[in-house]
VOKE-855641 format. One line per field, with one value per residue (C-alpha): residue in one letter; x, y, z; residue number from 1; chain. Coordinates in nm, 4 decimals, m for minus. Example, Ala and Ser with C-alpha at 12.3 -4.5 7.8 and 13.67 -1.06 7.14 Angstrom:
<rs>
res: A:S
x: 1.2300:1.3670
y: m0.4500:m0.1060
z: 0.7800:0.7140
n: 1:2
chain: A:A
</rs>
This chain:
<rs>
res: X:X:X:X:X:X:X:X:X:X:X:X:X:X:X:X:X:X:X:X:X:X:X:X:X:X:X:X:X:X:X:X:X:X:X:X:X:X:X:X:X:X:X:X:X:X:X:X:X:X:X:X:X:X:X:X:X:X:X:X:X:X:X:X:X:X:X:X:X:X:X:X:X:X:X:X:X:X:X:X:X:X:X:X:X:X:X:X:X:X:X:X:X:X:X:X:X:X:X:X:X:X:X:X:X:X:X:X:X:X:X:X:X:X:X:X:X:X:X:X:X:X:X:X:X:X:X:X:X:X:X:X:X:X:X:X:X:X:X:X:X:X:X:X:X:X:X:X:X:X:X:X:X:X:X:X:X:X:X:X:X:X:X:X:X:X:X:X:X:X:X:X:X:X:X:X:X:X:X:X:X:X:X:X:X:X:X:X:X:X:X:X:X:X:X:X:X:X:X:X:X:X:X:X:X:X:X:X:X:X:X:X:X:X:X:X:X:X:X:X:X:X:X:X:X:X:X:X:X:X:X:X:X:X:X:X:X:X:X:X:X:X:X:X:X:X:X:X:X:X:X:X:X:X:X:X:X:X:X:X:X:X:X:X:X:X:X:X:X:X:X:X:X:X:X:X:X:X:X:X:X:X:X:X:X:X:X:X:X:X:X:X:X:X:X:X:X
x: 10.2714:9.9347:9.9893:10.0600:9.7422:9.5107:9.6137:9.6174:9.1918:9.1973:9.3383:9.1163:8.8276:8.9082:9.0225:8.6264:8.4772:8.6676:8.5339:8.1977:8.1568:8.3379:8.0774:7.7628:7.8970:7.9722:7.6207:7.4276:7.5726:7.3449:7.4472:7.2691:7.4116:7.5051:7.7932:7.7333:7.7835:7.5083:7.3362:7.4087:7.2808:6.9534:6.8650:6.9576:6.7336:6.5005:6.4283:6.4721:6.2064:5.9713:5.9696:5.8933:5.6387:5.3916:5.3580:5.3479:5.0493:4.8824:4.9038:4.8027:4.5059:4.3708:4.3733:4.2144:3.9267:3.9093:3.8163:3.5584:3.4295:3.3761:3.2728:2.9959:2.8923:2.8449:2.6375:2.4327:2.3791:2.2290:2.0282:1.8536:1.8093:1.6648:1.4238:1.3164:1.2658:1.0962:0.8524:0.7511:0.7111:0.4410:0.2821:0.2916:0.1165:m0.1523:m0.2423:m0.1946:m0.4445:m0.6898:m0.6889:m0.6871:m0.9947:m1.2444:m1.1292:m1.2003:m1.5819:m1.6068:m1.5479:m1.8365:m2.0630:m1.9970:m2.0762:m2.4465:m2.5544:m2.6366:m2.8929:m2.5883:m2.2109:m2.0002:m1.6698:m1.4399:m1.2573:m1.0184:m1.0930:m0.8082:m0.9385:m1.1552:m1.1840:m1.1821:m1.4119:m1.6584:m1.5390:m1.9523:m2.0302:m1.7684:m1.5277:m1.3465:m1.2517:m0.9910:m1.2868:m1.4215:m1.5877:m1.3057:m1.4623:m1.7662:m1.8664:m2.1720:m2.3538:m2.6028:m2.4581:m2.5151:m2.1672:m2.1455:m1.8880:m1.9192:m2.1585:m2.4423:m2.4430:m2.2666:m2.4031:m2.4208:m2.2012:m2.2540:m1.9448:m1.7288:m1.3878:m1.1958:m0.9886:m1.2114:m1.5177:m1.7000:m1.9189:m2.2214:m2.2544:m2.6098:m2.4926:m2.4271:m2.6649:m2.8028:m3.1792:m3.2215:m3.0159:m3.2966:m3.2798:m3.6141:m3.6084:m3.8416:m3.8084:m3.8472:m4.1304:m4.4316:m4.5619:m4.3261:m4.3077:m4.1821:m4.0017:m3.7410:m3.3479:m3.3136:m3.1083:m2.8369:m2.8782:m2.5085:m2.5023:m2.6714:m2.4815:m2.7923:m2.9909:m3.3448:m3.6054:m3.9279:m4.2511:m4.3428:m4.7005:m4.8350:m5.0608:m4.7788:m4.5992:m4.2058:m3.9958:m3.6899:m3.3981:m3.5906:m3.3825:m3.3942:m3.2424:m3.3127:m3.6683:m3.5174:m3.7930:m3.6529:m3.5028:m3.0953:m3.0545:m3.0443:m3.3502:m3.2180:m2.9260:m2.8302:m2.8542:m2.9314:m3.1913:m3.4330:m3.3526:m3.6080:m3.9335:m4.0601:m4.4101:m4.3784:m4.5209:m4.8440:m4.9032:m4.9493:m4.6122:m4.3377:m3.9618:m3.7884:m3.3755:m3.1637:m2.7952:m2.6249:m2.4967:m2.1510:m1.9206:m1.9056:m1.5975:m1.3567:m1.3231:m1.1433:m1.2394:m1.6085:m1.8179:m2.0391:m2.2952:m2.3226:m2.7013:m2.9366:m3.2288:m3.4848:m3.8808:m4.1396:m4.4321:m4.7425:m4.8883:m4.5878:m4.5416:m4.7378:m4.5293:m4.2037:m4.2796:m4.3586:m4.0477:m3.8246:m3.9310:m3.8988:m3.5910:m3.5258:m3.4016
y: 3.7261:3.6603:3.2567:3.4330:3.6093:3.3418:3.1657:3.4025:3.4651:3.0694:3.0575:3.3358:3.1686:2.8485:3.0010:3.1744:2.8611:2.7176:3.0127:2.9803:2.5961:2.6414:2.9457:2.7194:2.4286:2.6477:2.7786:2.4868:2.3417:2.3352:2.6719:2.8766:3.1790:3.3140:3.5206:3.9076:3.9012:3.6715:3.8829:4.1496:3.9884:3.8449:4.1622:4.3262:4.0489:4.0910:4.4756:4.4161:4.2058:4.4021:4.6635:4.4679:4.2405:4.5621:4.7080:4.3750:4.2637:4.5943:4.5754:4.1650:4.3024:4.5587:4.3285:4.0628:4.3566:4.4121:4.0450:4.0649:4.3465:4.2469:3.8817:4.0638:4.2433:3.9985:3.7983:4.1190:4.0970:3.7591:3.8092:4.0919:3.8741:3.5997:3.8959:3.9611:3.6053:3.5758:3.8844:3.7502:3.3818:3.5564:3.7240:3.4124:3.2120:3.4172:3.4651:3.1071:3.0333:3.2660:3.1116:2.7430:2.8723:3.0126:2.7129:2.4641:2.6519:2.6291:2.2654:2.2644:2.4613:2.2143:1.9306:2.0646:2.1482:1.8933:1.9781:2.1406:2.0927:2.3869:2.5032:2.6615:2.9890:3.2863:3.5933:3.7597:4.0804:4.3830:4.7610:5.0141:5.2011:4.9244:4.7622:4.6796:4.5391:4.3098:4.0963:3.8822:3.4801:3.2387:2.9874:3.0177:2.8571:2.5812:2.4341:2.4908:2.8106:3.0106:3.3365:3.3362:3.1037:3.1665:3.2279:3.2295:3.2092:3.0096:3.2724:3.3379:3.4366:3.7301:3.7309:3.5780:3.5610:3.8285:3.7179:3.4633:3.4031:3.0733:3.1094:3.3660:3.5109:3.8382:3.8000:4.0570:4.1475:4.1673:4.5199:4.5737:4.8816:4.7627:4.7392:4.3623:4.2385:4.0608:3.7552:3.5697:3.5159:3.4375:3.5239:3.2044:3.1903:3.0511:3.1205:3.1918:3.5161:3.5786:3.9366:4.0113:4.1246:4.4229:4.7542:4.8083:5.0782:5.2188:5.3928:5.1346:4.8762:4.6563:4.4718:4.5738:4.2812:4.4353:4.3278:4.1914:4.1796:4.4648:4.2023:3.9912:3.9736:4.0293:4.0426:4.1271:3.8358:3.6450:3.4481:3.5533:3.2875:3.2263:3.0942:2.8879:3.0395:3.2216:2.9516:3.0896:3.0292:2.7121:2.7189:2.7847:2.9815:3.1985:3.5876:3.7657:3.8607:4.1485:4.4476:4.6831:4.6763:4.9524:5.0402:5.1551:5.5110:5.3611:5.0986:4.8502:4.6431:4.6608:4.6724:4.4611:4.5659:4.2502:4.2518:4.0552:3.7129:3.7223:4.0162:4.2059:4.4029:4.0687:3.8355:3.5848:3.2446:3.1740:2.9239:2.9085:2.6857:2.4754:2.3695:2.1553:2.2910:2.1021:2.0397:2.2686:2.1809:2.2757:2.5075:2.7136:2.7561:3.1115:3.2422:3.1161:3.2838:3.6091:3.6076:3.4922:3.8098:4.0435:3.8891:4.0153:3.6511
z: 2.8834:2.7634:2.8791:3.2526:3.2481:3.1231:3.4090:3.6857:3.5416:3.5750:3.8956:4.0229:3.8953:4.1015:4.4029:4.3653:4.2965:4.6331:4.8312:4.7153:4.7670:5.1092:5.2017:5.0991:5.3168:5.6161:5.5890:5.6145:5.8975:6.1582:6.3745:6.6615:6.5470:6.2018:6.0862:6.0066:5.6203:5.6414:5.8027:5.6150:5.3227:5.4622:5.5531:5.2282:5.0379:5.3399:5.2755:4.8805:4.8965:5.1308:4.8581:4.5716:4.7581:4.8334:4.5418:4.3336:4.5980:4.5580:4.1750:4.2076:4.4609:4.2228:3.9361:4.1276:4.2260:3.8831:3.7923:4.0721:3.9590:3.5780:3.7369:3.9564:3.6375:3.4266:3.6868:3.7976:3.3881:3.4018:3.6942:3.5342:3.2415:3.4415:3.6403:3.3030:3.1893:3.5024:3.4411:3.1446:3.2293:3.4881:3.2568:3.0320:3.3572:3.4332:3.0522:2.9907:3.3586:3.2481:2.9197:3.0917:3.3016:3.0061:2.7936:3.1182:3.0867:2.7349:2.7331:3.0582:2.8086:2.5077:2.6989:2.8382:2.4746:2.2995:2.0074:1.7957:1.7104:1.8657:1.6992:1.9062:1.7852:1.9026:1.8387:1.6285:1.5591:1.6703:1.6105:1.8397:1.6476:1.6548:1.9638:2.0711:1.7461:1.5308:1.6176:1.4088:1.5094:1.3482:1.2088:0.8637:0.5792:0.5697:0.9724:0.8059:0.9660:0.7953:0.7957:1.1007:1.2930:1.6988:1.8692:2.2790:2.5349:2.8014:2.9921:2.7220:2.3892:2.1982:1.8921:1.5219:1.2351:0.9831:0.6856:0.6291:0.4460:0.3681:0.7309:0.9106:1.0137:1.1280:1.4084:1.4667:1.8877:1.9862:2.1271:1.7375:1.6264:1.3220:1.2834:1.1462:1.4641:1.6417:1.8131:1.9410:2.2659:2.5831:2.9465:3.1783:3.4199:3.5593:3.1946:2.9107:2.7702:2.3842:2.2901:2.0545:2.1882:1.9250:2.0485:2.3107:2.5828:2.6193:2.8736:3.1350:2.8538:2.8646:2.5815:2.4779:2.4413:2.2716:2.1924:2.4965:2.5541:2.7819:2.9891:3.0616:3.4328:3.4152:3.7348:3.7829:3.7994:3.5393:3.3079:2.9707:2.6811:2.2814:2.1741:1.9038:1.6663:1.4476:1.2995:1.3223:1.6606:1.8728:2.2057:2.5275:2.4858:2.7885:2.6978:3.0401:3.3415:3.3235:3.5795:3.4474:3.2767:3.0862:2.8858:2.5616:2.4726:2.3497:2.6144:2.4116:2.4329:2.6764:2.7212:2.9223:2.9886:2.9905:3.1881:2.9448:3.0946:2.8727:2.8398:2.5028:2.6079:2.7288:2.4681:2.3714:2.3432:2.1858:2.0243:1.6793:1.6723:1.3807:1.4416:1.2239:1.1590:1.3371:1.2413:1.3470:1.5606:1.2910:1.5849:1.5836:1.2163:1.2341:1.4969:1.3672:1.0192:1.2099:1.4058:1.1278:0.9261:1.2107:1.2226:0.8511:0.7548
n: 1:2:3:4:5:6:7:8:9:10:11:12:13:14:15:16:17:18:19:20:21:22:23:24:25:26:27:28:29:30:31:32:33:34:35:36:37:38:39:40:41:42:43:44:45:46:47:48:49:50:51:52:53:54:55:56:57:58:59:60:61:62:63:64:65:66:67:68:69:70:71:72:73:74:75:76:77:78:79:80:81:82:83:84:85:86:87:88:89:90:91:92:93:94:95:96:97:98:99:100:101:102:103:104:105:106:107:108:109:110:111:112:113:114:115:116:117:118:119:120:121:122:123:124:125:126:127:128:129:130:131:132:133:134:135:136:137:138:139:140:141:142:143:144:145:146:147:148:149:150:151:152:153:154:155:156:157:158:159:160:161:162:163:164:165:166:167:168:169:170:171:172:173:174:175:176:177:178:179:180:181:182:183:184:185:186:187:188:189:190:191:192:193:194:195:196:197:198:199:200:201:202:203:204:205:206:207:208:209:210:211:212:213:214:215:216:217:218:219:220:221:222:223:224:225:226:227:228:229:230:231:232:233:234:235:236:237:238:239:240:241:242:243:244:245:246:247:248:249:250:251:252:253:254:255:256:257:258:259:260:261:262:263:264:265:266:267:268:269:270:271:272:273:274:275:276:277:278:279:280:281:282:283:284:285:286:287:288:289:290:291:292:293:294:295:296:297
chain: A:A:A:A:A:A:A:A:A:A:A:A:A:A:A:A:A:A:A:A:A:A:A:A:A:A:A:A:A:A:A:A:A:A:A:A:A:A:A:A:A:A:A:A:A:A:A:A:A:A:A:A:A:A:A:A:A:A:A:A:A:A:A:A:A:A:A:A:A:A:A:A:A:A:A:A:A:A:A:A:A:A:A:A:A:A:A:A:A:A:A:A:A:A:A:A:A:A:A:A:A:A:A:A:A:A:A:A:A:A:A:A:A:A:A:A:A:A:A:A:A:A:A:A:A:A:A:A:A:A:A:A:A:A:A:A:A:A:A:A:A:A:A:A:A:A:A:A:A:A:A:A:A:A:A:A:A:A:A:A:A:A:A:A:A:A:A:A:A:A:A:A:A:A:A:A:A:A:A:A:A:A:A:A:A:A:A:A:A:A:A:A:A:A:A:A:A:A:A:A:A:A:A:A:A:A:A:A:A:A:A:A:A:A:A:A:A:A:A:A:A:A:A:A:A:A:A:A:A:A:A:A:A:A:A:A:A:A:A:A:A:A:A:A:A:A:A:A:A:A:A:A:A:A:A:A:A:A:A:A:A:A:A:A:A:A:A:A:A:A:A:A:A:A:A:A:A:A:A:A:A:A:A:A:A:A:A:A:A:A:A:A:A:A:A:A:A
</rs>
């Protein structure tokens, strides 16, 4: 009994396997029309497929929107990052060209003066508290930099230096208020006139020059620059022009105000003059020891 039933499964499977080989062929013969339970199943696997298909594109849609998404984020992150980059390269430029430009006039100045050996510095330093009278540079004792030593920019002069350390120095402004800052100086003319630059008026922010002769003829737009007298700093340095002159209280001497030719709030880039000292005509020994202690050197 068993033996029968094995091979009624085995004939069954073969007479399935005949059917199913004889179905295939029948199929792919080339037919205008095709039977119904073909038809019946194509539309079965038709509709079976129409369901699956939408929701498997929706899901593959939103997943794809999702990778779009994190794609336009991550690119909307580096473009910021470049906007930024790009913000501070700007910033960078303009420093760096307005840097390029005072350098470019420093190198001008350098050239034109000749009777001393400039030494360019930064300035690295400055209180706000003292903003109109120190400033500190990145030159000192080590490029040879000394006490009284002339420093300029390339418009005129800003002062002296006052200290020095192995790597740095402190640098006096003539709009310093301290009592021995004096520079000699002369206004340029039809005939020279000699004063001293001591005291800064802060609320017109010019320079004082003193001791200028009452009888002598000052107009304004004259060029005032260093004497070279007083033995600290070098002749011919640019300070400023007179807009004003004023008698003293006495009459005897007068006061001349002086725009100052370099700015003593903007700066940056300066030079100190490292200057020989150079003889002395013997007719202007007198003067030059008067100056130099007015001066208080």
């Amino acid at each position: 009994m068993p033996q029968l039933f094995t091979n009624k499964r085995l004939i069954i499977l073969l007479g399935s396997i005949i059917l199913l080989v004889a179905m295939i062929g029948f199929s792919m013969r080339d037919r205008d029309n095709i039977t119904w339970p073909e038809k019946f199943v194509k539309d079965v696997t038709g509709f079976g497929q129409n369901i699956v298909s939408k929701p498997a594109s929706a899901v593959e849609s939103f997943f794809d929107d999702v990778q779009r998404l994190r794609h336009t984020y991550e690119e909307n992150a580096e473009l910021r990052s470049h906007l930024e980059e790009l913000a501070q390269l700007e910033s960078d430029v303009t420093r760096l060209e307005k840097d390029n430009a005072e350098l470019r006039k420093v190198l001008e100045k350098e050239e034109s003066l000749a009777d001393y050996e400039p030494v360019q510095a930064t300035v690295i330093a400055r209180n706000p508290d003292r903003w109109y009278e120190l400033i500190t540079i990145d030159q000192g004792e080590s490029n040879g930099i000394a006490p009284d030593m002339a420093v300029m920019t390339a418009s005129g002069l800003v002062g002296k230096v006052q200290s020095t350390s192995k790597f740095t120095s402190t640098v006096q402004l003539l709009s310093a208020h301290d009592s021995q800052n004096r520079v000699s100086a002369l206004i340029q003319g039809e005939s020279t006139v000699y004063g001293l630059i001591e005291g800064y008026d802060e609320e017109k922010r010019m320079l004082q020059m003193t001791k200028i002769p009452s009888d002598s003829t000052v107009k304004k737009g004259q060029a005032v620059t260093t004497s070279g007298l007083g033995g600290v700093f070098p002749k011919g340095l640019v300070i400023g022009t007179v807009t004003e002159l004023v008698p003293d209280e006495f009459g005897l001497t007068q006061t001349a105000l002086v725009q100052p030719a370099a700015s003593f709030y903007d700066l940056e880039h300066v030079m100190v003059s490292k200057r020989e000292m150079t003889s002395v005509l013997p007719q202007e020994e007198d003067r030059q020891q008067v100056l130099i202690e007015e001066e208080g050197l």
